[in-house]
TORNU-777887 format. One line per 2 residues: number of its first residue (from 0); their letters; for each residue x, y, z of N, C-alpha, C, CB. Coordinates in steps of 0.001 Angstrom, whole numbers. Each point is the difference from the previous one (the first is absolute). Glycine has a CB too. Example, Ala and Ser with C-alpha at 12.3 -4.5 7.8 and 13.67 -1.06 7.14 Angstrom:
# residues 2
0) as) 13190,-5690,7800,-890,1190,0,900,1200,0,-1892,-1173,1246  1542,2223,-1966,820,1190,60,-770,1090,730,1184,-628,-2145;
# end
This chain:
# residues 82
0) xx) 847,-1166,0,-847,1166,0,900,1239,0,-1868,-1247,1223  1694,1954,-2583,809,1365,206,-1051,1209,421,1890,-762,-1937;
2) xx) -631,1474,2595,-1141,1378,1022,262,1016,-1046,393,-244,3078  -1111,1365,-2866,559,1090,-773,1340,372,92,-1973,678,150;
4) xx) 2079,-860,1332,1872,627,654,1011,-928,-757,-571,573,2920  134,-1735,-2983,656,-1181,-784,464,566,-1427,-1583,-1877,1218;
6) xx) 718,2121,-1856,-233,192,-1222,1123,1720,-235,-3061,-1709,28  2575,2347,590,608,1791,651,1139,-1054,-157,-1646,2152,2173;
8) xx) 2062,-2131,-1332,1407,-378,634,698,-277,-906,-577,-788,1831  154,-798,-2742,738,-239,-649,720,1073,-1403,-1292,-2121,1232;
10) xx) -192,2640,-1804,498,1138,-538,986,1262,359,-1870,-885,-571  1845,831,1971,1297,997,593,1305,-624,39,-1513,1106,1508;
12) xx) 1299,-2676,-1229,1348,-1026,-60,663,35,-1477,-1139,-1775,1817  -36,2022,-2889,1185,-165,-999,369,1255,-1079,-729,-2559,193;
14) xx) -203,3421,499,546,1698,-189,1193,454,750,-2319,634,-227  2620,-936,1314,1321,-165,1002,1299,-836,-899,-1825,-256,2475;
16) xx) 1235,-933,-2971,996,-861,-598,620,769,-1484,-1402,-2318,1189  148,2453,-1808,608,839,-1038,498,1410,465,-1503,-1229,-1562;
18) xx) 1327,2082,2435,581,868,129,1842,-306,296,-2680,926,654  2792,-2127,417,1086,56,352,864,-662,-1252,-809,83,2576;
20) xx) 701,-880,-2871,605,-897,-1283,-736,1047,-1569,-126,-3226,1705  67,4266,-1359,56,660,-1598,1222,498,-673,-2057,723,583;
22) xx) 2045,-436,-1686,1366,267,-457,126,1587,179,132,-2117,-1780  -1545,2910,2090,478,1699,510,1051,-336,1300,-2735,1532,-579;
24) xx) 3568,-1312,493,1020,766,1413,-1048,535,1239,2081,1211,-1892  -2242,-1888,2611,-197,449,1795,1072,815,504,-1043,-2181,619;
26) xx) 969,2846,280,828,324,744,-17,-982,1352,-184,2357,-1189  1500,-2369,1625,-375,-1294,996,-879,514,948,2154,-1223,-119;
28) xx) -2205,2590,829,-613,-276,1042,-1580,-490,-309,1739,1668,1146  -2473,-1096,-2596,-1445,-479,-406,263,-1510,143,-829,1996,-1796;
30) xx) 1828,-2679,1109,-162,-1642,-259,-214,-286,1419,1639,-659,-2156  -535,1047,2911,-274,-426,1690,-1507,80,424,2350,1051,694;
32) xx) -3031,236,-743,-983,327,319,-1069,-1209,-329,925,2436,-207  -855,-2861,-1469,-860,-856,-605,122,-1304,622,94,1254,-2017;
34) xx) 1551,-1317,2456,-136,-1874,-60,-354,389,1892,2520,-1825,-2531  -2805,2864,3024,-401,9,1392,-1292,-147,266,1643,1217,339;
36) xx) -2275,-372,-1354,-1534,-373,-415,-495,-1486,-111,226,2056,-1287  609,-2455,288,-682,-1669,-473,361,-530,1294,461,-546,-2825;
38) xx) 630,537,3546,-75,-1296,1258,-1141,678,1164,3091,-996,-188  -3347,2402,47,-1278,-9,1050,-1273,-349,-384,1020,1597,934;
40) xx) -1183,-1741,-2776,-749,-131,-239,-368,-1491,-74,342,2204,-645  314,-3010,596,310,-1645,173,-457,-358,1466,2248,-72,-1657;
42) xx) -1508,681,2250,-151,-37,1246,-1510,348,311,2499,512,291  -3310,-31,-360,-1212,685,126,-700,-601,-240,442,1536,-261;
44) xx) -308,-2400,-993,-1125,-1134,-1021,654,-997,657,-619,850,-2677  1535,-1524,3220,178,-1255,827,-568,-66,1343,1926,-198,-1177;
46) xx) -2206,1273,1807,-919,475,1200,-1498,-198,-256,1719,1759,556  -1953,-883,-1401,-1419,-621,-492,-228,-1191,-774,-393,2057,10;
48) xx) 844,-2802,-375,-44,-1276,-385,-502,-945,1372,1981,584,-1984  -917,-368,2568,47,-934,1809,-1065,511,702,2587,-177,512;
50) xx) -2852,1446,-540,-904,548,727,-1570,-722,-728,1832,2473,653  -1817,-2164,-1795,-979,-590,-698,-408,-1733,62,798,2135,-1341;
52) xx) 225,-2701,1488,-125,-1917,404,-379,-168,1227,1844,-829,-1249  -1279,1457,2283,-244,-3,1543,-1065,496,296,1949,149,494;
54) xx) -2895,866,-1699,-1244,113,635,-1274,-1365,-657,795,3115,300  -545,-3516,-1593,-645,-713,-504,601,-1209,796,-607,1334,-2216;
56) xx) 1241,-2120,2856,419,-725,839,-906,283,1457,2388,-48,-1453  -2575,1246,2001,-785,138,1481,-1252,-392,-677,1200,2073,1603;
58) xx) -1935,-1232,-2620,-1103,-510,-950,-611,-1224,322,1088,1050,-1640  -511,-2170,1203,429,-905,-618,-213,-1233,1242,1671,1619,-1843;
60) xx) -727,-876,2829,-327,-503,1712,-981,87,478,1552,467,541  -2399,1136,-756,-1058,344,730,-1159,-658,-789,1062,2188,993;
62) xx) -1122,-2633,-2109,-1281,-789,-792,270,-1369,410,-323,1479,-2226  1617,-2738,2435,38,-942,470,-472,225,1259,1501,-725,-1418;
64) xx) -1138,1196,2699,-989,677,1320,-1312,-118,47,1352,1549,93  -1921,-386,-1105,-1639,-315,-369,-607,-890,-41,188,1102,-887;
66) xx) 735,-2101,-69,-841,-960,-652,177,-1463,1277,519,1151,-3154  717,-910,3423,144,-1258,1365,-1841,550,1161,4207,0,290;
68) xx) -3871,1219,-170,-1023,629,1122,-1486,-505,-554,1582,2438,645  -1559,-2162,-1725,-1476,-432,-740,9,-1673,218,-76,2148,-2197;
70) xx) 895,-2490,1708,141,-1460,-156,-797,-611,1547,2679,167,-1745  -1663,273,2895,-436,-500,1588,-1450,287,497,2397,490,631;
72) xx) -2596,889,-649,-1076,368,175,-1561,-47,-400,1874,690,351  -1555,-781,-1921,-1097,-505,-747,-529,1791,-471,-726,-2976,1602;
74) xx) 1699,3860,-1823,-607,1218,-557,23,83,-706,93,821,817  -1158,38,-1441,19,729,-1668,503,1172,-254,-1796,-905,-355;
76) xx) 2560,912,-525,910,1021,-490,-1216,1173,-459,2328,-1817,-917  -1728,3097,632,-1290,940,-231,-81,-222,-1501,244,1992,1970;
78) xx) 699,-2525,-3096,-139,-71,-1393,-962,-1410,74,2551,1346,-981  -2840,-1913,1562,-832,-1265,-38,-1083,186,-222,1029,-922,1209;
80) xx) -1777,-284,-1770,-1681,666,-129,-784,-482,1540,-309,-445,-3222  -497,786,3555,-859,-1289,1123,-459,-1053,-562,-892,1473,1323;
# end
C-alpha cells in the first residue's frame, strides 16, 4: 500500500538523486546539504514505515482480543446482524 508521503517522498528521493549525481557542478556545501537531506529524508520514511507496521500489528492484536472476547462470552459484534 503506497501513501501519498510514499509516493511525495519518493519523488523527492529521486529529485535529490538527480540533483546530486547531475553533471551541473554543485558546490560542495549544496551537495552536502542534499546528501543531508536524503539521509533525513530516508530516515523519516523508515520511521514511518515501523511506525506504520506497529500500528497495524496493535490492530491486528486488538481484533484477535475481540474476537477471543466474543468467542467466550457469546457476544455480538455491532457489524453483526441479530
Amino acid at each position: 500500500m503506497q501513501t501519498d508521503m510514499m509516493i511525495y517522498s519518493g519523488s523527492v528521493m529521486k529529485l535529490l538523486f538527480a540533483l546530486i549525481h547531475s553533471p551541473r557542478c554543485l558546490i560542495e556545501k549544496e551537495q552536502h546539504q542534499l546528501l543531508l537531506d536524503e539521509d533525513a529524508l530516508r530516515e523519516t520514511l523508515e520511521k514511518a514505515a515501523k511506525a506504520e507496521k506497529e500500528w497495524e500489528e496493535r490492530i491486528r492484536e486488538e481484533q484477535a482480543h475481540d474476537e477471543l472476547f466474543r468467542l467466550e462470552f457469546g457476544v455480538q459484534s455491532d457489524s453483526e446482524p441479530d
